[in-house]
C-alpha positions as CSV (number, residue, x, y, z in Angstrom):
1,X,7.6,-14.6,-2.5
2,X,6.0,-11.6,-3.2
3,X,3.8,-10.1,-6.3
4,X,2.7,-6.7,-7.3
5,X,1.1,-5.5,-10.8
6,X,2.2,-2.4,-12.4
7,X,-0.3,-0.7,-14.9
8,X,0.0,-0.5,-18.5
9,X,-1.5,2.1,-19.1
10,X,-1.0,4.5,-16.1
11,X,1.0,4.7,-13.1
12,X,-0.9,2.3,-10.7
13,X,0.8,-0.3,-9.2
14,X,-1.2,-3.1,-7.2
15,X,0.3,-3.7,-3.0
16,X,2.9,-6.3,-2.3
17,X,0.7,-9.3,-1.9
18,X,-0.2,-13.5,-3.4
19,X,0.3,-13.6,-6.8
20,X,-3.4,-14.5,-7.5
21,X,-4.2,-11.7,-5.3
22,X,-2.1,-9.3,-7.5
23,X,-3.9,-10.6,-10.3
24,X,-6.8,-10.1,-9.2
25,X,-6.4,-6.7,-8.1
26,X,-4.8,-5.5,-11.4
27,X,-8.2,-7.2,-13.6
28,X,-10.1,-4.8,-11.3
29,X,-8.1,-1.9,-11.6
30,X,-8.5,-2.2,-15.8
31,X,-12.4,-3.1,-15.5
32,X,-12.6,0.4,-13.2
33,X,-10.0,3.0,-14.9
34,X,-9.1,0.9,-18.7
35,X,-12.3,-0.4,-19.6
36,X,-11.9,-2.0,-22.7
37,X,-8.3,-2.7,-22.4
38,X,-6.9,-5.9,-22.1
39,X,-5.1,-6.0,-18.9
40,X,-1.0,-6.2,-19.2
41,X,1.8,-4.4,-17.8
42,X,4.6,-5.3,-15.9
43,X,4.7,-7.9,-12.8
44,X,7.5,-7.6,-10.0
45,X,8.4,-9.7,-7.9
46,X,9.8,-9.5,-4.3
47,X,11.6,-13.1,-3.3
48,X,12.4,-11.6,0.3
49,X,9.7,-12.9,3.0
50,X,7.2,-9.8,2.7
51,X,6.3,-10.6,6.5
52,X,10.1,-10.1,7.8
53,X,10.8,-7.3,9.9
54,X,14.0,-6.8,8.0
55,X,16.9,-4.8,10.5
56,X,15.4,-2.2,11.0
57,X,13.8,-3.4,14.9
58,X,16.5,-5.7,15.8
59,X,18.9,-2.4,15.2
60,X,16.4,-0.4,17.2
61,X,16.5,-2.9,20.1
62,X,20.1,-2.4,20.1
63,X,20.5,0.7,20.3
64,X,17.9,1.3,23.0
65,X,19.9,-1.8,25.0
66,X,22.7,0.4,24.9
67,X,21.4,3.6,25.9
68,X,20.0,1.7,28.8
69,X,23.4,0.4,29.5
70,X,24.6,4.0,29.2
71,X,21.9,5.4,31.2
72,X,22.5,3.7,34.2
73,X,26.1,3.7,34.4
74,X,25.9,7.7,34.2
75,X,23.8,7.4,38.0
């Protein structure tokens, strides 16, 4: 699963990454833009695998395959 933090107080939001990661990336963003804030906002989460390719290259490899097919039956 996947975290990201989105700012309070602007529009930042943090990159899809470890929660503890997200974390730590939104404390910086309010110590360098909000100082004096407390940190808050909203957290999302992602529960797809972040690291997936998703369809988009297995589609791709598809439809190269059969242009290739295509291809050579048109000699």
């Amino acid at each position: 699963m996947a975290y990201r933090h989105r700012c309070g107080a602007c529009g930042f939001t943090t990159r899809w990454t470890s929660r503890s990661e997200a974390e730590d990336l939104s404390v910086a963003h309010y110590a360098d833009r909000h100082p004096g804030l407390v940190p808050g906002g909203i957290v999302e989460m992602n529960r797809r695998n972040p690291r997936t390719i998703g369809y988009a290259a297995p589609l791709g490899l598809v439809f190269l395959v059969l242009f290739l097919i295509v291809a050579s039956c048109l000699r």
